[in-house]
C-alpha positions as CSV (number, residue, x, y, z in Angstrom):
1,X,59.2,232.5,-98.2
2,X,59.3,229.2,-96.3
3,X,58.0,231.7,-93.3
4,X,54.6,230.7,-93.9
5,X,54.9,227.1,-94.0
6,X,57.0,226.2,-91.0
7,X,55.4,228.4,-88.7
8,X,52.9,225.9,-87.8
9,X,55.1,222.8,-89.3
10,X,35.2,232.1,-108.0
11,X,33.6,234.0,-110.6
12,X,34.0,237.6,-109.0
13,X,31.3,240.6,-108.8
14,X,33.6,243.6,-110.7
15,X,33.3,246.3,-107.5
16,X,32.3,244.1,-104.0
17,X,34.8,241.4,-104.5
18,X,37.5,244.3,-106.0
19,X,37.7,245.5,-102.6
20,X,39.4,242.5,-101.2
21,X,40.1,239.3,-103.0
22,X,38.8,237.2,-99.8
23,X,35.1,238.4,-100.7
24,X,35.4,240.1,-96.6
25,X,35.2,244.6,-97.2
26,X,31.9,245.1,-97.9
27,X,29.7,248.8,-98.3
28,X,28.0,249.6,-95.2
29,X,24.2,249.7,-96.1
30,X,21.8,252.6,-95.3
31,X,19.9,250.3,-92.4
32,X,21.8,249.9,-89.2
33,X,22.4,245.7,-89.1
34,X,24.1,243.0,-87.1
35,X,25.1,240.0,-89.8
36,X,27.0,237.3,-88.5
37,X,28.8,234.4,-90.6
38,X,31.0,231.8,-90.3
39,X,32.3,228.2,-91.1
40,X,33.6,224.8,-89.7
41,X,36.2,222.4,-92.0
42,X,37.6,219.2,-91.3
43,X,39.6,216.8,-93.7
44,X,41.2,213.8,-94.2
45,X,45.0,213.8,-95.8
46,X,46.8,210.9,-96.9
47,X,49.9,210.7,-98.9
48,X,50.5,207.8,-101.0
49,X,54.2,208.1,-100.5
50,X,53.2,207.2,-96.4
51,X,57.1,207.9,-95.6
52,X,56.3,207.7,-91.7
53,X,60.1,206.0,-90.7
54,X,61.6,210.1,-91.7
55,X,58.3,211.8,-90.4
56,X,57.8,213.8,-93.7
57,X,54.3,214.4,-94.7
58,X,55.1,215.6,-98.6
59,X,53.2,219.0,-97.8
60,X,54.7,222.2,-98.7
61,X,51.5,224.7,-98.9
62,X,49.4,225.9,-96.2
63,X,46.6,224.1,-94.0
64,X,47.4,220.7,-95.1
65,X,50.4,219.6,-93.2
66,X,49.4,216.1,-91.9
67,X,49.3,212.4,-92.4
68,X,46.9,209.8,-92.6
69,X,44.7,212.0,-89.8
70,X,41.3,213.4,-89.3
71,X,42.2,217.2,-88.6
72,X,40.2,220.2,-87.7
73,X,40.5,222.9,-90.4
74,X,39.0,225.5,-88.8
75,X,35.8,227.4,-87.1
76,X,35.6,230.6,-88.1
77,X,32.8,233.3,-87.1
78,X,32.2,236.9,-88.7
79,X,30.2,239.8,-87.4
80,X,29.4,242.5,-89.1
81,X,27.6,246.2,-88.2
82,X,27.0,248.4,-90.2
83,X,25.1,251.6,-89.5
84,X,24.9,254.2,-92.6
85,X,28.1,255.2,-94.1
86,X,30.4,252.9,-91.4
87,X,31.2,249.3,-91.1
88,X,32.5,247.5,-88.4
89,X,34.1,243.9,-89.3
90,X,35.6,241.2,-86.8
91,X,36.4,238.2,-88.1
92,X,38.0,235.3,-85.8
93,X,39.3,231.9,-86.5
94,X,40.2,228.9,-84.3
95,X,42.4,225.7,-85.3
96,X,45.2,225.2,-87.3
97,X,44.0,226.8,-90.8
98,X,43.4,230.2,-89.0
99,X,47.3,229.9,-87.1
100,X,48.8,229.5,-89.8
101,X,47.4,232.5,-91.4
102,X,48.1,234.5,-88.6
103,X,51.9,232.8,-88.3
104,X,53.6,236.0,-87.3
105,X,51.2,236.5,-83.8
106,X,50.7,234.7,-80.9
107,X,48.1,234.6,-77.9
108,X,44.5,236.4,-78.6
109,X,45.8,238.0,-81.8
110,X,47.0,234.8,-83.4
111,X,43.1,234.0,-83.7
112,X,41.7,237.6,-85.2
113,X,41.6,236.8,-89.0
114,X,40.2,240.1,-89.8
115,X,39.5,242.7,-87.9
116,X,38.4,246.5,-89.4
117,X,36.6,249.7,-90.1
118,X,34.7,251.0,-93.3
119,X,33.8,254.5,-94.3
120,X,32.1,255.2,-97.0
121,X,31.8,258.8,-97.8
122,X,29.9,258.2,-101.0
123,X,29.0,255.3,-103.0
124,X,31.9,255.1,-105.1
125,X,34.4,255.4,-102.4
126,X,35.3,253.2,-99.1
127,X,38.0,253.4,-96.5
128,X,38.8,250.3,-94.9
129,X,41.0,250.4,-91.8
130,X,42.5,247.8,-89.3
131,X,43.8,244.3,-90.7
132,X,42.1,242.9,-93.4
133,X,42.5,239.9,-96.1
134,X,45.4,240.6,-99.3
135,X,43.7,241.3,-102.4
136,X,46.2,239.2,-104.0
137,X,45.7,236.0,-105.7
138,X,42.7,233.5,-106.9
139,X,42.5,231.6,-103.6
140,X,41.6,232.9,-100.5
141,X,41.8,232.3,-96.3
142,X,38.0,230.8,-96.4
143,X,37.3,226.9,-97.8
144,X,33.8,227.5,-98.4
145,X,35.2,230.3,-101.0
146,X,38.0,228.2,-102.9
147,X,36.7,225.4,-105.3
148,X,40.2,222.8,-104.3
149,X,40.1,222.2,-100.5
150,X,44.4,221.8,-100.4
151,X,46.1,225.8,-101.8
152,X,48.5,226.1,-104.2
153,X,51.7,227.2,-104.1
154,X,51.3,231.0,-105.2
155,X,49.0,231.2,-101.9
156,X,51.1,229.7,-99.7
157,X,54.1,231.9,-100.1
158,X,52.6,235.2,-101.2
159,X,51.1,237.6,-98.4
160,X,48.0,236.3,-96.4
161,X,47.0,239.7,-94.6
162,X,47.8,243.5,-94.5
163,X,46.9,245.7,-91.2
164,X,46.7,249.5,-92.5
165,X,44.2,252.0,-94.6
166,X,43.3,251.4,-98.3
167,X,40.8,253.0,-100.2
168,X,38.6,251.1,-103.1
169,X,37.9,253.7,-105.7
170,X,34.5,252.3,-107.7
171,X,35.1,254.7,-110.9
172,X,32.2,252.9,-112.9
173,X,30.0,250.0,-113.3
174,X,32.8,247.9,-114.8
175,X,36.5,249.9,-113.4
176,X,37.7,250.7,-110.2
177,X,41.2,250.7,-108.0
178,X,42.6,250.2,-104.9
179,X,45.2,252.2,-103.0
180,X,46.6,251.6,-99.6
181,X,49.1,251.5,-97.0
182,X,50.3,249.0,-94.8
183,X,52.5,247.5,-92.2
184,X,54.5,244.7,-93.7
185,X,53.0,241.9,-94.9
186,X,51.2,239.7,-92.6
187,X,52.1,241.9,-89.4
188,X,50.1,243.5,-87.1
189,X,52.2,245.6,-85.3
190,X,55.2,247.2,-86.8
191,X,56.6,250.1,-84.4
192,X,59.7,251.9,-86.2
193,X,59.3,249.7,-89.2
194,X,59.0,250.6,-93.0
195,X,55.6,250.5,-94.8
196,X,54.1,248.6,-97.6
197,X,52.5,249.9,-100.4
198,X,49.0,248.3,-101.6
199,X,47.1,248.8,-105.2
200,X,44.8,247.2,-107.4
201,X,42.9,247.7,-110.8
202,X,40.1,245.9,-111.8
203,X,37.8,245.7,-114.6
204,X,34.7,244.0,-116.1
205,X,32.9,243.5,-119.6
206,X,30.2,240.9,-119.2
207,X,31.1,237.6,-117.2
208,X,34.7,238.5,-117.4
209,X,36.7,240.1,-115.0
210,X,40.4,241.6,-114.2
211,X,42.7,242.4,-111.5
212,X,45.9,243.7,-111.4
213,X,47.7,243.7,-107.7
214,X,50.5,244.9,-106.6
215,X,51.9,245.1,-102.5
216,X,55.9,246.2,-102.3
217,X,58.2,247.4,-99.6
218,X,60.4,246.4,-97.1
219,X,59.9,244.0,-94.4
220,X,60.9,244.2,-90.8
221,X,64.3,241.9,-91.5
222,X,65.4,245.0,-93.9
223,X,64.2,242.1,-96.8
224,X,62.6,244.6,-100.0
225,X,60.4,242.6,-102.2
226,X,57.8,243.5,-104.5
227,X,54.8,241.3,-106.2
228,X,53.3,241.6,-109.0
229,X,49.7,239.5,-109.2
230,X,47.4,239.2,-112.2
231,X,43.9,237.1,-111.3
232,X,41.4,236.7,-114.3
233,X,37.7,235.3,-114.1
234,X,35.4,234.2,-117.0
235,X,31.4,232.3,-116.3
236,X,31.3,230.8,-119.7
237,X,27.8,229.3,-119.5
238,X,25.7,228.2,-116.0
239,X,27.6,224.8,-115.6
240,X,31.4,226.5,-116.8
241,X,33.9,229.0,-115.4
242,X,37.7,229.6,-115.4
243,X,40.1,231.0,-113.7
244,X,43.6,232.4,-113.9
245,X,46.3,233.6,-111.4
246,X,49.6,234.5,-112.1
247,X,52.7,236.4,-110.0
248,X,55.8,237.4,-109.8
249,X,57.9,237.8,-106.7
250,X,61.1,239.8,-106.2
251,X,63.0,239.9,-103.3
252,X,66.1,241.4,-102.6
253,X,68.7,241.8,-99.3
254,X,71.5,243.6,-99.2
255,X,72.5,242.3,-103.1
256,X,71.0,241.5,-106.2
257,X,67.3,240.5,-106.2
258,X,65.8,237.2,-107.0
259,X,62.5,236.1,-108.0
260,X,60.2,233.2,-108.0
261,X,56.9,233.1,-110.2
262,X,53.6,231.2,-110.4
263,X,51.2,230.5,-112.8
264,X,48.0,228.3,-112.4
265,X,44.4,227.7,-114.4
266,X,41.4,226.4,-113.0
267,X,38.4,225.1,-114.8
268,X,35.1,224.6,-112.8
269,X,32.3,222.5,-114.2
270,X,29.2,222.5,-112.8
271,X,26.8,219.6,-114.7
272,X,24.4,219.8,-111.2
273,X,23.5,222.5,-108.2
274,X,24.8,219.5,-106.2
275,X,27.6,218.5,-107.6
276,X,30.8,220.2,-108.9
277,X,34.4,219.8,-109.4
278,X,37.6,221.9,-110.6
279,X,40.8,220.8,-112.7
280,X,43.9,222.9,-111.3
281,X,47.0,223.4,-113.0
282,X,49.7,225.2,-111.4
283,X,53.2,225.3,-112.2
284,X,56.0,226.8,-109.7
285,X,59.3,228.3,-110.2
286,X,61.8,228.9,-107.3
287,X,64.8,228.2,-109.3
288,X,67.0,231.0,-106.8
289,X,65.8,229.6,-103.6
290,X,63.7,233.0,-103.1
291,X,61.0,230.6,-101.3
292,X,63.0,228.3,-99.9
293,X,62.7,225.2,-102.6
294,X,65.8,226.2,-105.0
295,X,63.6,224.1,-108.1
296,X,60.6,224.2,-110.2
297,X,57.2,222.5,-108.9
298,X,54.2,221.8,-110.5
299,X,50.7,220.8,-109.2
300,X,47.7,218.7,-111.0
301,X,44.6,218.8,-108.8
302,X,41.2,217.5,-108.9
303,X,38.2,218.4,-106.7
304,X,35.0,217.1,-106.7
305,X,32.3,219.3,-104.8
306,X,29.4,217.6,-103.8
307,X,26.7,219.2,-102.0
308,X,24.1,216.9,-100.6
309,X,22.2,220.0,-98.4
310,X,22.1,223.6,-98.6
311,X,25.8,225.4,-97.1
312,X,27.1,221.5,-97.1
313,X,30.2,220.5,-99.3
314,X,32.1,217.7,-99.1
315,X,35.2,217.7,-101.4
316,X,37.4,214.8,-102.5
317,X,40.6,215.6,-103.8
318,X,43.3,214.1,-105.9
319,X,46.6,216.0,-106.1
320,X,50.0,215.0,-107.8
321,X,53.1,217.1,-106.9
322,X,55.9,216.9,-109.2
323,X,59.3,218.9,-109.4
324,X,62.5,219.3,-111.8
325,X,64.7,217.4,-109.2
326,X,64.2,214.8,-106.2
327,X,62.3,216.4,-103.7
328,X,59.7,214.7,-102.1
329,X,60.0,211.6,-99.6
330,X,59.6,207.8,-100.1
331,X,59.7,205.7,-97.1
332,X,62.6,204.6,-97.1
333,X,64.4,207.9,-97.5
334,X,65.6,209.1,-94.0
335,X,68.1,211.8,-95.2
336,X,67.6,213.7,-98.2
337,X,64.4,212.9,-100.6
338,X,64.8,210.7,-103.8
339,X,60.6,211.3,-105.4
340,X,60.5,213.6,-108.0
341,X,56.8,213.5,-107.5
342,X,54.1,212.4,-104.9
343,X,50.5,211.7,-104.9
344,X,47.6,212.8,-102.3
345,X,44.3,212.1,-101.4
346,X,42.4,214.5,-99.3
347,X,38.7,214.0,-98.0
348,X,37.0,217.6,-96.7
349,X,33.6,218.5,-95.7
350,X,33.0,222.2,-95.1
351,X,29.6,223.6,-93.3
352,X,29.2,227.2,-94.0
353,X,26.2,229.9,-92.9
């Protein structure tokens, strides 16, 4: 739902990146280790349409929600211990990309992307406990681990984070699942509420992978939804890779559910270590006004990456937004929007360790 947005208004390895789908529940090693990580983003957003006299910016999906300014994405730091069969994981983020993912806190808490426990009882088995990244979806919390700097729309109003205990089964070299438990979506703290249920299957043959996600239940407004998420990865050569996410949302309150679903490709070319870019595709429909938009969208965006030092990208982006009826703003529209579709340019540079 809208929820997300107003508050603040990858070719995968089959088992490692199974566990979560931001790349962050990782198998505690045999050697007792400190690792720290972390990131800083800024960009650049400008929107063609420039409609500053109504004070609308044209942006509908997370992180992005400014105009013609130099913004602070976000700096982010993760350490890591892990000593034998335990992990410990605390993840924080400060600026406006990290509140918005943690939308539904405030104070300290608002700035703890992730924060967790991992036991591993054997080496095709690990526990994970405490709040940790969904394992739905292609794109993830992290710009250094999503090709397009802006997120689509499938993103945006799907689940960002679950706090609860999940389990990643690794059955074989190339098949596993995922079963868990969890507050409501995006929650911390739930007292007297209802509980979500997590799972995932995932599979490999070669440089192709699958996952299958599912996270259901009902949320603390008495709202039941369910979503269904397929993600699919191929590395066709060294310098060519595609991706795939598509989902299905149902949502239902004291009467009939309603759905919205998403669909979006990505192709990544790589001619160059140093330079990059991806073709997205994503197409949007909210047609019952489950999300908040009551029409079909559809997003064409390209991203250059280029990477003049090591951990250094800096990614240009072109994005048009286009819908089924008027819905984005022109200058001179101070009441309701008369655009049907709206062009972006967004200028990003992401340092990463």
């Amino acid at each position: 739902m809208l929820r997300k947005f107003l508050a603040s208004a990858i070719v995968l390895a089959p088992f490692s990146y199974a566990l979560s789908q931001d790349s962050t529940v990782t198998a505690p090693s045999e050697d007792k280790k400190f690792k720290i990580s972390g990131s800083v983003d800024a960009y650049y957003r400008y929107n063609f349409a420039n409609a500053k006299d109504s004070g609308r910016t044209n942006n509908f999906t997370s992180f992005t929600n400014s105009q013609n300014s130099f913004e602070l994405g976000m700096a982010s730091v993760k350490v890591a211990y892990n000593s034998g069969k335990v992990g410990l994981v605390a993840d924080l983020g400060f600026g406006t990309r990290a509140t918005e993912f943690s939308y539904a806190e405030s104070g300290v808490l608002a700035a703890v992307k992730q924060a967790y426990i991992t036991y591993a009882p054997s080496e095709k088995v690990i526990f994970t406990f405490g709040k940790f990244g969904t394992h739905l979806g292609y794109e993830v919390l992290d710009p250094q681990l999503n090709r397009n700097y802006s997120m689509d729309y499938m993103f945006s109003y799907g689940p960002f984070s679950h706090t609860g205990l999940k389990a990643d089964v690794n059955l074989s070299d190339h098949f596993g699942f995922m079963l868990g438990i969890a507050n409501p979506n995006d929650v911390i703290s739930a007292p007297f509420g209802r509980k979500f249920f997590l799972a995932q299957m995932h599979g490999s043959i070669e440089n192709f992978s699958a996952f299958l996600n599912y996270a259901g239940g009902k949320d603390m407004a008495g709202v039941t939804s369910n979503q269904v998420d397929l993600v699919l990865t191929g590395k066709l050569s060294d310098k060519f890779s595609v991706g795939y996410n598509g989902t299905v949302k149902t949502a239902r309150y004291d009467g009939p559910s309603d759905s919205w679903w998403g669909s979006a490709l990505y192709l990544n070319v790589d001619p160059t270590k140093k330079f990059g870019f991806t073709v997205r595709g994503e197409v949007f429909n909210d047609k019952k006004g489950v999300a908040g938009f009551g029409t079909s969208l559809f997003d064409a965006t390209l991203s250059l990456n280029i990477k003049p030092v090591e951990n250094l990208t800096i990614i240009p982006e072109f994005r048009l937004d286009s819908a089924k009826d008027p819905f984005f703003y022109k200058n001179a529209d101070k009441i309701s929007p008369t655009a049907k579709s709206t062009g972006t340019f967004i200028l990003a540079a992401i340092y990463s360790f």
